[in-house]
Steps between C-alpha positions, in 0.01 A plus 500: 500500500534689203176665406555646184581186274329105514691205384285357221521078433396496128616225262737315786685771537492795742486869397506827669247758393393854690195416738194558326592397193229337272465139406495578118754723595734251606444219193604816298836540663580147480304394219490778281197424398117363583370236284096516472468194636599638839154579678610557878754386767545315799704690762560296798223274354205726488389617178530888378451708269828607281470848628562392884767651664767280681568654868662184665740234453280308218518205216314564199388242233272548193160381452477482123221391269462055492475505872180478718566807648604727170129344365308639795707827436457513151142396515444778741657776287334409195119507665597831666612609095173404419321737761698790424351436102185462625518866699628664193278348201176399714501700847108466568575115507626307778684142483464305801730207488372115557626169456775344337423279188804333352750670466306893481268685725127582457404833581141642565411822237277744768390815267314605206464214255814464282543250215677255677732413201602803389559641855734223535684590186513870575656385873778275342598732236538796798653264679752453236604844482561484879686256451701674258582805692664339804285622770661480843325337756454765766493397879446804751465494867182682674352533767165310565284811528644624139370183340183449671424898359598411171305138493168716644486731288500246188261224656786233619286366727671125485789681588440714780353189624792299489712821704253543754677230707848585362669641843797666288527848513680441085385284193693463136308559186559436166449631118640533191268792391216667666349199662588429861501218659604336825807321480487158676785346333780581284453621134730468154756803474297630185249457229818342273527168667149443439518375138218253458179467616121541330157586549198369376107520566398134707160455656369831618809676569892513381815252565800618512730210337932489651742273349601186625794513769698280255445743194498859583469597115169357363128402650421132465158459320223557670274222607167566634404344803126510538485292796711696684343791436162375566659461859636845543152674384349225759758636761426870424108426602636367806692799574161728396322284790750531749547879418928419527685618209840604655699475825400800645095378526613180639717718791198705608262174534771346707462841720140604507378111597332418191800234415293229632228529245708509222687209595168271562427659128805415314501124623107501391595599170738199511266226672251605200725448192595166665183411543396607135827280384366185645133559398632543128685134538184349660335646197733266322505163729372288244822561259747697745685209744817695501580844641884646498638803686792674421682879590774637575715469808297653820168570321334293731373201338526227788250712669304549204468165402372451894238756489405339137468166644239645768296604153541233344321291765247728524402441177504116594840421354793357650820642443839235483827598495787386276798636580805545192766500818428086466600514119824598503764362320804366681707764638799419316253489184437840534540730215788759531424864501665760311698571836661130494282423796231276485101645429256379705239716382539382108255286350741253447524432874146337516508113350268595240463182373354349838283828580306462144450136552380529835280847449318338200431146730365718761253722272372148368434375814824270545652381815884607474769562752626802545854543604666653812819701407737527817716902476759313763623262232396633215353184392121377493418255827483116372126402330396379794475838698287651175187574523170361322258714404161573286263732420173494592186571425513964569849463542721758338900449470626833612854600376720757664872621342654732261442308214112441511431699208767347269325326261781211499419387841165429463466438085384169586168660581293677301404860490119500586599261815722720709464834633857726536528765778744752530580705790734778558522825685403776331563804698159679528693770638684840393758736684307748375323629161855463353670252621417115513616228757706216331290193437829322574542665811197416665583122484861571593361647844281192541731245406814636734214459813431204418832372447614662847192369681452200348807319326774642686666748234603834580431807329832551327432117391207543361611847287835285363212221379270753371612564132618148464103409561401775287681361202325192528164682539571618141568191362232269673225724598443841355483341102185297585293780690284512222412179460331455845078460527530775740740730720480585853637774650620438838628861616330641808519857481590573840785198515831709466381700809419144755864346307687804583475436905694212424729543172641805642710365766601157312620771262719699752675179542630557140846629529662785338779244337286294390403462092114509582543862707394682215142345447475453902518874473320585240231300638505666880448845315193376292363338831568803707211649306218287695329557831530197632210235567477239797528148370178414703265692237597180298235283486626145538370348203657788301804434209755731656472255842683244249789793559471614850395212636159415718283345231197264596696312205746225529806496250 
């Protein structure tokens, strides 16, 4: 073996460089040049930082800017941009990073009082000149007892948290200036391929606004989402009474003992916004005969619409199910996605036409027959195999699907007589004071153990379906947030902890050839952060049993 060179696959083609020899390095000798689009690499399908040195046989691919990956990286660099401004122009304030709303991140202002709007203006404009001078992105190698000094002596205590059950005897941070951070993930090669982005004054704190992956040279306009915002402040309270900002807490509760607590608290908090939910539509009865449900994929509504239905009757009303799976069109009716395959999840797929008719019978008090759709043929089951139904007297039609707050599907009713819910995931949780857990990723974790556990898809599956059903979350779902009567958060705080017992090994099973190895990884380093809790802290009633399985609830 010869030790002092590594063949290099890069482009389909194999080249011979000295061992050691950088990743930018090597686009450089073959390429000449490095676009600003080019954010990181993959090298043998884990992603690095362009300054990574190449010591074995290795292929090398870009991640560039339009992929998933090259927006978390971007995304990443640019918030760390805006904490080195915030050292230099305000360094008595602190920004603690929150939740994601569209496409920017809201960020908590701890410090003397600032003007809001002009601190945000003074931020962008530094950040600007940042940009401007081409910063590398440092990543440096020490030893765990260097950084824990270095976080003690300036207060880090999110931080130290979050290494006090690292077992390494190294860690990697991060800057581009005087601010040091940990480095969890890759960052951008420098300050120059981080042209656009914006910050602005929202609610009582800062977002900091990226580019659309499809457009990395201008912000779409901004559109304020109230609702969703209401949700995150209601989230932070939940966090105050839980005491859990970050990772780190949540590890020492799962070793001291007082895990169990917190858990019984955190589903309390739930049980008593559901229960608020249904006494709002009781409030409502004599005008409200029609509630809808919709989220995105793995946010937990089946259980949520369980648990609601226990509210409902204790307010006396009945809950009855209509379910859009019986509305569908013909298969070969189906409209054609802008893959060529066919789009079950468009509008289009429901039979409209029938669904109005029948919905507005129903909500008069009409006898109709409601139709049985069989997935084997593709075809509804002959008239005689429907089913007749009417509402009674405290009965409430109870919808469930991705398109329940589209006003098209239920336009046949009118405003004041429905009631729109919609759930999602909202991580409640942080990495630390600086860096945020993807929203995205939370349901990702849910949704490949349920798929393992529960409709027979393995993880690599489930990560080659993923962006496929994120497309059409963007298209059906996310535009009609806003429009719902109210929104339900269905994180848990302490989930990604109970899921990673189980998503860790369906992950292993990921192989290294494999398209999806890149995500499987990147996901088995964020989950390596967690102490671990057992599954039977779950009560059984709770949403994340509709993942892991054991729920009082039949589905």
């Amino acid at each position: 073996m010869n030790n002092t060179t590594v063949e290099v696959l890069y482009r389909g083609q194999a080249v011979e460089v000295p061992a050691g020899t950088r990743v930018d390095e090597l686009i450089r000798k073959v390429d000449g040049d490095i676009p600003s689009t080019v954010l990181s690499a993959l090298v043998n399908r884990r992603q690095v930082m362009l300054d990574f040195p190449l010591r074995g046989r290795s292929e090398v691919e870009l991640v560039v800017y339009g992929s998933r990956s090259g927006e978390l990286v971007y995304k990443r660099s640019v918030s760390l941009m805006l904490y080195e401004a915030c050292r230099e122009l305000y360094p008595e304030v602190r920004l603690i990073i929150g939740q994601s709303l569209g496409n920017s991140y809201h960020y908590q202002v701890e410090g003397d009082g600032h003007d809001l709007k002009a601190m945000a203006a003074r931020l962008e404009k530094r950040m600007r000149e940042i940009h401007r001078e081409k910063r590398p992105f440092v990543r440096q190698t020490v030893t765990i007892e260097e950084i824990e000094d270095y976080l003690r002596e300036r207060g880090c205590t999110d931080k130290l948290a979050l290494l006090s059950t690292r077992r390494s005897s190294t860690v990697h941070t991060i800057s581009c200036g005087e601010f040091v951070d940990l480095a969890h993930s890759p960052y951008a090669p420098h300050t120059g391929c981080l042209p656009t982005f914006g910050v602005m004054a929202y609610g009582d704190g800062l977002l900091l606004r990226f580019p659309r992956r499809g457009n990395r040279e201008r912000l779409a306009a901004w559109t304020p989402k109230p609702k969703l915002y209401a949700t995150y402040v209601e989230t932070r309270d939940w966090q105050e009474l839980l005491n859990i900002h970050h990772v780190g807490q949540l590890n020492r509760l799962c070793l001291n003992g007082g895990i169990k607590d917190m858990v019984r608290i955190a589903e309390s908090l739930h049980e008593k916004k559901i229960a608020q939910i249904a006494d709002e539509i009781a409030a409502k009865a004599d005008r409200v005969r029609l509630v809808t449900i919709a989220g995105p994929s793995s946010s937990g509504k089946t259980t949520f619409a369980k648990r609601l239905g226990i509210q409902l009757r204790v307010n006396g009303l009945e809950p009855v199910s209509l379910s859009l799976d019986d509305y569908y069109v013909p298969r070969a009716e189906t409209p054609i996605g802008e893959d060529g395959k066919p789009d079950y999840e468009a509008l289009g797929a429901i039979d409209l036409k029938l669904f109005h008719q029948q919905l507005r019978d129903l909500l008069r008090g009409r006898e109709v027959l409601t139709p049985r759709y069989d997935f084997v043929t593709g075809e509804r089951k002959p008239k005689e195999k429907w089913t007749p139904m009417r509402l009674g007297d405290r009965q409430v039609i109870v919808i469930e699907g991705i398109h329940g707050l589209d006003h098209r599907l239920t336009q046949s009713v009118p405003p004041d007589e429905k009631y729109r819910i919609y759930i999602s995931a909202l991580t409640q949780l942080a990495i630390d004071d600086h860096n945020r857990i993807f929203t995205a990723d939370a349901r990702l974790i849910r949704r490949i153990v349920r798929d393992y556990f529960f409709r027979g898809f393995s993880a690599e599956r489930t990560l080659e379906l993923w962006e496929r059903v994120r497309r059409g979350e963007g298209k059906w779902i996310f535009p009609f947030q806003e429009e719902a009567d109210v929104m339900f958060n269905s994180a848990l705080v302490y989930e990604p902890a109970v899921l990673k017992t189980f998503a860790i090994r369906f992950l292993l099973q990921v192989p290294r050839t494999s398209p999806s190895y890149p995500e499987a990884f990147r996901l088995l380093k964020f989950l390596s952060l967690f102490v671990p809790i057992f599954p039977d802290e779950v009560p059984n009633t709770s949403i994340l049993r509709e993942f892991i399985g054991g729920s009082t609830f039949d589905y």
